[in-house]
Structures are given as structure tokens and as C-alpha cells.
C-alpha positions as CSV (number, residue, x, y, z in Angstrom):
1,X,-13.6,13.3,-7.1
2,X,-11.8,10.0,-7.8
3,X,-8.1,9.6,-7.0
4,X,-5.1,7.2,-7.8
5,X,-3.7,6.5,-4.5
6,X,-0.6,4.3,-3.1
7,X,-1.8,2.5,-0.3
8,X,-0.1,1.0,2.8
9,X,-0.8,-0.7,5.7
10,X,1.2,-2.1,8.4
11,X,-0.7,-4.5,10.8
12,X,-0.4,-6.2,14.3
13,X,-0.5,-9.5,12.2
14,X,-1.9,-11.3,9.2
15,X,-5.5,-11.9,9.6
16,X,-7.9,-9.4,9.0
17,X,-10.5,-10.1,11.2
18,X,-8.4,-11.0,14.5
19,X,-5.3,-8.5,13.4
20,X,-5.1,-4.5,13.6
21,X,-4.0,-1.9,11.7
22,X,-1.5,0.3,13.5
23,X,-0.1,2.6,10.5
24,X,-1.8,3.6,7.6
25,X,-0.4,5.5,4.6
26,X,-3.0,7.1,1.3
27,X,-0.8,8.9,-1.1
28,X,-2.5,10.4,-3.9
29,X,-0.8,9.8,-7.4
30,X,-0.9,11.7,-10.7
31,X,-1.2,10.0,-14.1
32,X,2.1,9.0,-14.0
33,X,2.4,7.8,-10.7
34,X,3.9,10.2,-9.1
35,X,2.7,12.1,-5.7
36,X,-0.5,14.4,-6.4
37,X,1.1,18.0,-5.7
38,X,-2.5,19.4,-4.5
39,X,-3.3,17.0,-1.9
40,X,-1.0,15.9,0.5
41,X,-0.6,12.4,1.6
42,X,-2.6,10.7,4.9
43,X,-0.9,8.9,7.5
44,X,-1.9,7.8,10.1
45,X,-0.5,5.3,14.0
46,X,-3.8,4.4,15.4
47,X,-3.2,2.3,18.5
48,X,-3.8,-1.6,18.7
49,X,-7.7,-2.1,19.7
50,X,-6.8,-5.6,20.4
51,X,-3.5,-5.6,21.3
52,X,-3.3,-9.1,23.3
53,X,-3.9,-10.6,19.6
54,X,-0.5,-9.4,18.1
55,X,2.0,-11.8,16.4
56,X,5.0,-11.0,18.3
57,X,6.8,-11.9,14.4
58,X,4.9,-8.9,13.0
59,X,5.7,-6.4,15.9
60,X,9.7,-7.7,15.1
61,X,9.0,-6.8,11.2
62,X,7.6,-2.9,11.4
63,X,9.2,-2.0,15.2
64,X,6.4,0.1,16.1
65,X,4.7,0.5,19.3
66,X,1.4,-1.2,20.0
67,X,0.5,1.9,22.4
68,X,1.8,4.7,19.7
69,X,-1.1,6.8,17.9
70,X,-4.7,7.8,17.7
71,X,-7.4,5.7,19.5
72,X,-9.2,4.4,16.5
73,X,-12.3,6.8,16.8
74,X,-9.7,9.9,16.5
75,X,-8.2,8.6,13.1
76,X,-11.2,7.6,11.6
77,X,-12.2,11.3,12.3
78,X,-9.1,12.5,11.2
79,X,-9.4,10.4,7.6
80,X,-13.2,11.6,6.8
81,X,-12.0,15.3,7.5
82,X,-8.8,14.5,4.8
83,X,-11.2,12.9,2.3
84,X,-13.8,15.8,2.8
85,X,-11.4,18.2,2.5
86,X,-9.9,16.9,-0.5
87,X,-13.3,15.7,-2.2
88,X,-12.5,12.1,-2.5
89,X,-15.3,9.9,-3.1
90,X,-13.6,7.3,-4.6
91,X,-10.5,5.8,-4.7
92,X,-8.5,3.5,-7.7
93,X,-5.9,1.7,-5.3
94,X,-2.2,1.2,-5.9
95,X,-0.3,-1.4,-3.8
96,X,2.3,-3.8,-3.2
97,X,0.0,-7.1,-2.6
98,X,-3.1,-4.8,-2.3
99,X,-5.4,-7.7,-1.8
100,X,-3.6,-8.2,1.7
101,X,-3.4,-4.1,2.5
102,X,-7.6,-4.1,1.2
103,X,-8.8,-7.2,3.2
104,X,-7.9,-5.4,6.5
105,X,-9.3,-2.1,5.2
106,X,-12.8,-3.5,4.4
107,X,-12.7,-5.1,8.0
108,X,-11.4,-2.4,9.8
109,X,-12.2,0.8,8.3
110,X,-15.3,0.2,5.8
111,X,-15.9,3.9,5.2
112,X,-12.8,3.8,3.1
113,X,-13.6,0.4,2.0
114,X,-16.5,1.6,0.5
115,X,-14.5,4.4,-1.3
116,X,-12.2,1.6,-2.7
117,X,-13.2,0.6,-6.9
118,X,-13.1,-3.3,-7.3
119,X,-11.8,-3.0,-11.2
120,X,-9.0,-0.3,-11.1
121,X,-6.7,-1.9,-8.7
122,X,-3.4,-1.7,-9.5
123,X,-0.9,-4.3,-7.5
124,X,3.1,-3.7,-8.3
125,X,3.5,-7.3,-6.6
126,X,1.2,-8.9,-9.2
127,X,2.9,-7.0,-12.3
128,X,5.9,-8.1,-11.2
129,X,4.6,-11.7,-11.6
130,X,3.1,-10.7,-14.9
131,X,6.3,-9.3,-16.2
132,X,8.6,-12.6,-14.9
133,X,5.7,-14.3,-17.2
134,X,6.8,-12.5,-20.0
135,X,10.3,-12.4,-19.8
136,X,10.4,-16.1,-18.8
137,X,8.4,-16.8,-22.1
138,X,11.3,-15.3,-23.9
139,X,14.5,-16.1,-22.3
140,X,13.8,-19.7,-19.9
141,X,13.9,-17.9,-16.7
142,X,12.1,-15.1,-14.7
143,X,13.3,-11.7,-14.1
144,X,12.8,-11.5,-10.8
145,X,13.6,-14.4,-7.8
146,X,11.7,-12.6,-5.4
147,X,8.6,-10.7,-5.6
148,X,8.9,-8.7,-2.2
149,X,8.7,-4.9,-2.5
150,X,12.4,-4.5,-1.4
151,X,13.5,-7.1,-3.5
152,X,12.1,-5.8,-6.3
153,X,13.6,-2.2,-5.4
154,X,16.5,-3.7,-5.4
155,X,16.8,-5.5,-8.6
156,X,15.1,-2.5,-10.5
157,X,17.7,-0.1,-9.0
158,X,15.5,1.7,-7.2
159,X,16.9,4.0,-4.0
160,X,15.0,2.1,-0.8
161,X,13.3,4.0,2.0
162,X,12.3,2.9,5.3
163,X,11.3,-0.5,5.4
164,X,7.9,-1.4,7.1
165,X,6.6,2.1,7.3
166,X,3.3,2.7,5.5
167,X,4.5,6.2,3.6
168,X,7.4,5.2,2.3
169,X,6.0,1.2,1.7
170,X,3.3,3.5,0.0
171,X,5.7,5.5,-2.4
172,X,7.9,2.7,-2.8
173,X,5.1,0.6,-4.3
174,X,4.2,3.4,-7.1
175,X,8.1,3.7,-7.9
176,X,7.9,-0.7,-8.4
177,X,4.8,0.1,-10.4
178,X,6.0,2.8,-12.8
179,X,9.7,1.1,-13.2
180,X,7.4,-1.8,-14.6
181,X,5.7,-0.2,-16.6
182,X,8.8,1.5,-17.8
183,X,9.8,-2.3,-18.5
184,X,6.5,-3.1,-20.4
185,X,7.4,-0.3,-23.1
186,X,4.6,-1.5,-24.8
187,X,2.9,1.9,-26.0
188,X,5.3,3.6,-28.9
């Protein structure tokens, strides 16, 4: 089966290939966006494999625990049985800044990475940057200063979660995406 799916990430640091990922969040969407009421959502801590290579300014920005969570070889087992289960076989991505969030997955955990379509990727980050296009087009200046997911929360009036934890990052991306789209109006 193939699934719409707000994805999250929250990493020991910014490069893929030097960097872990310590918390990962898959919620499955319906058509409109919302959480998919037949499969529940996957989260996962997995503990830092390389620990000694963590950006002390990323620990600051998510708080969590380098020595929290599932060695890596639990989780991974842990993620097949949930997409087993479930049926998934491929996945149509929704993020905030999804290249960053699907980078690290296709270093770290290419059996998703695999699962992940190249064309359907939907990024709440880079529609936001779309829609400041068009409004700036029309009135001289953008709709949005900022392009982080809080600040665009914020500015579309949207009640904020935790900060820097991958469900809620997750959820709070598809709620960015839909208000957009809500925005956009474009289909009468």
C-alpha cells in the first residue's frame, strides 16, 4: 500500500553522514491531511551510535538524551514490523524542510529510504516560500518573515505543540501544509 505520511526527525546535528538520528516520528495522513485513523503513528528514540560527534547546539535545541532509546538494530526491527503490519510499501513524504529530515533517512535508515517516492514530496517549508511568492507578487511584500515551522504556526494561528519533538514537529508540519493550502483556495 502507499501512504501520505508527516515525517520528522530530530538529529544529533546537521550532517547526514557524520550526525544521528535520535527521534523519529511517521504519521500517516488521509487525503486531507489529517492523521490516518487505521494506522497509528511510529515513533521512535534510538540512541546516538556515534555520540562523540554531537553538536552540543543541537543537543541544546531538542533536550533529549543521547543515551535515551532503542540501540539502532531494535528500532530498525521495530519499524519493518510497523510497515509489515500496516502494508506500506511506499511512502509520499510530508515535511517541514523534508530534504533535510530525507538526507539523514537515506544515510541512516535506507530500508525506509527506499520506501520514500522522489516526485510526491510535499515540503510545508517550501510552500510557504511559494505562497510569500505569490502574495509578494500582489501586494510588495511577503506573507511570512520567517519560514521556520513555529513561526509559521504562529502567524497562521495555529495552536503549537512541543517544540523539537518528532510527533508533534510531524503533525505540526501537515497542520502548516493544509492551512496553506487553505490559503491557496485555488480549486472552486
Amino acid at each position: 500500500m502507499e501512504i501520505i505520511a508527516a515525517i520528522d526527525l530530530e538529529t544529533t546535528g546537521l550532517a547526514p553522514h557524520f550526525h544521528d538520528i535520535i527521534e523519529i516520528a511517521i504519521q500517516p495522513l488521509d487525503g486531507s491531511f489529517e492523521p490516518l485513523a487505521d494506522i497509528p503513528p511510529f515513533v521512535a528514540r534510538i540512541k546516538a551510535r556515534r555520540p562523540q560527534n554531537a553538536s552540543a547546539k543541537a543537543m541544546e535545541v531538542n533536550g533529549l538524551d543521547l543515551n535515551d532509546g532503542d540501540e539502532y538494530h531494535e528500532f530498525l526491527a521495530r519499524l519493518l514490523a510497523w510497515l509489515d503490519e500496516y502494508r506500506v510499501e511506499k511512502i509520499q513524504m510530508l515535511g517541514q524542510n523534508a530534504d533535510f529530515d530525507r538526507s539523514f533517512i537515506e544515510a541512516d535508515i535506507p530500508e525506509l529510504g527506499r520506501m520514500l517516492g522522489h516526485r510526491f514530496i510535499r515540503d510545508s517549508q517550501r510552500l510557504a516560500c511559494a505562497y510569500n511568492d505569490l502574495v509578494r507578487l500582489k501586494t510588495g511584500k511577503p506573507a511570512f518573515e520567517k519560514l521556520g515551522l513555529s513561526d509559521l504556526r504562529k502567524v497562521l494561528g495555529i495552536d503549537g505543540s512541543q517544540e523539537h519533538r518528532a510527533l508533534d514537529d510531524a503533525l505540526d508540519a501537515a497542520r502548516v501544509y493544509k492551512a496553506l493550502l487553505d490559503r491557496l483556495d485555488l480549486v472552486k
